[in-house]
Each structure stands twice: as C-alpha cells, then as structure tokens.
C-alpha positions as CSV (number, residue, x, y, z in Angstrom):
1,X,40.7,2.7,47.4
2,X,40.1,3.3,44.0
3,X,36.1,4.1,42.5
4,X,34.9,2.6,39.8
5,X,33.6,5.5,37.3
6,X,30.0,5.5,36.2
7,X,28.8,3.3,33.6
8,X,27.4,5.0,30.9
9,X,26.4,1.8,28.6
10,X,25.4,-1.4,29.5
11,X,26.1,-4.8,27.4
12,X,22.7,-7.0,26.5
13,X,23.6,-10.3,25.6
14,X,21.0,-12.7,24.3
15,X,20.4,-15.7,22.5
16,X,18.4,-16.0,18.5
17,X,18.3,-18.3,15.9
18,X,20.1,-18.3,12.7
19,X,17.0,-17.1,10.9
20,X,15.8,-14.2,13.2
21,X,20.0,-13.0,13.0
22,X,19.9,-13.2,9.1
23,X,16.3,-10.6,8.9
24,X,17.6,-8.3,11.6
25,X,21.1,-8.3,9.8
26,X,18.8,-7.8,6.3
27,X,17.0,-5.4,7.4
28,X,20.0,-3.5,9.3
29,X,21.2,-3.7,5.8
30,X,18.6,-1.7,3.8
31,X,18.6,0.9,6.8
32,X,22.1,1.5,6.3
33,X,22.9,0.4,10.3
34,X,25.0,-1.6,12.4
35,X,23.1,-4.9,13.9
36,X,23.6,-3.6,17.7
37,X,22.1,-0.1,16.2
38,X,19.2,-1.8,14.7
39,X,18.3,-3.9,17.6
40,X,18.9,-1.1,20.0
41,X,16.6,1.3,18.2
42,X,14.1,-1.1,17.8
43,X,14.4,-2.3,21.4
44,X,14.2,1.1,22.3
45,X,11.0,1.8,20.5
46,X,9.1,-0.9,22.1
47,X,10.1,0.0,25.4
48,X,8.5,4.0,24.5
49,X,4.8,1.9,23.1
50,X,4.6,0.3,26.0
51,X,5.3,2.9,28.5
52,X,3.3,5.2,26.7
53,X,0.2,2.6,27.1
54,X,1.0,2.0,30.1
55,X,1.4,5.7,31.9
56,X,-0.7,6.9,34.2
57,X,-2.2,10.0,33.6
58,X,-3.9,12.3,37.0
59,X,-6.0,15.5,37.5
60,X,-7.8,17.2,39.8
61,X,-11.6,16.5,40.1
62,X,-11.9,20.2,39.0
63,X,-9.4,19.7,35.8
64,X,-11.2,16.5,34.9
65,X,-14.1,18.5,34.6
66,X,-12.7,21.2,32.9
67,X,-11.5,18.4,30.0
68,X,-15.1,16.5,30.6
69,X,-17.0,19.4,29.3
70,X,-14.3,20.2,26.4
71,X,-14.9,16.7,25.0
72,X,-18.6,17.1,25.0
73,X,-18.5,20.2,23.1
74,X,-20.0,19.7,19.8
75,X,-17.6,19.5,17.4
76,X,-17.2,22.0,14.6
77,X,-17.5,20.7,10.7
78,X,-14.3,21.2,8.9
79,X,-15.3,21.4,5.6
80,X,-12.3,19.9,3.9
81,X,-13.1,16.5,5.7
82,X,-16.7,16.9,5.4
83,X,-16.1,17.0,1.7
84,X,-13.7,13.9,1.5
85,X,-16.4,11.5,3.9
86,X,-19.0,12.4,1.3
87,X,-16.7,11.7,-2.0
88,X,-18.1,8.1,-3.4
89,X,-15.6,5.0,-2.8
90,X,-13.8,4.2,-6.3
91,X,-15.8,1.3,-6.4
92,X,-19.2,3.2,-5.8
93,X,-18.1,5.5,-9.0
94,X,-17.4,2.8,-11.5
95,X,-13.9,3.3,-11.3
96,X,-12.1,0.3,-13.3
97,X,-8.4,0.3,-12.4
98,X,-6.3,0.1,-15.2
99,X,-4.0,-3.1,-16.3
C-alpha cells in the first residue's frame, strides 16, 4: 500500500468582493509581491498579534516576587528623556509653521 508523503502547504480558499481583491492586489503591487504572498504574510501577522495577546505567561510564587519587587524599584532619570518631556510643545513656543 502506498503512503501519502507529508504535506508541507496547505491550500486556503475563500471568498471577497471585487473591491477588497482590487486593494489587496494594489497594495501587493506597491510591495512588489504576489497576491497569495501578500495575503499570506498579512494572515500570518495577525495570527502572531493575537497569539501574542493571548499567551499565557507562568512563574513561580518566588519568581513573581522576584519581578514584583523589580517593577517597584524606583526608576532612574535618564536625562536625555528628562530633557525632551520638559522641551515646550511647538505650539507653547510660538512656533508658526511655514506655508
């Protein structure tokens, strides 16, 4: 009896209106990609946002507070963002954009 070999890709067939072909096709396009590469990244993508939400993470009562007491450290000042929160908005400075 003969085996079937392992699959190694798996077709996705679905359904879309004219309109949602034509952006995914434009925007395939300006990306320089197939429309099956497009969609698969982008399918792809979402899958990894909401897995990523979605996972799970688990420690120890001991590791949790281990990372409990690192979060409540006082953070240090870096001075390079201290200086950029205290800059004045462009519109607190009289800054008039230019036409």
């Amino acid at each position: 009896m003969a085996t079937k070999p392992d699959r190694k890709e798996y077709p996705i067939s679905m359904r879309l209106p004219e309109a949602d072909v034509a952006m995914i096709d434009r925007a395939a396009g300006m990306r320089g990609r197939s429309r099956t590469d497009f969609v698969r990244d982008a399918a792809v993508r979402a899958a990894e946002d909401v897995l990523m939400d979605s996972h799970l993470i688990r420690m120890s009562p001991d590791g949790f507070a281990e990372f409990m007491a690192i979060v409540s450290e006082t953070a240090a000042p870096i001075p390079e963002m201290v200086e950029v929160a205290n800059r004045p908005a462009p519109w607190e400075d009289g800054y008039v954009p230019k036409r």
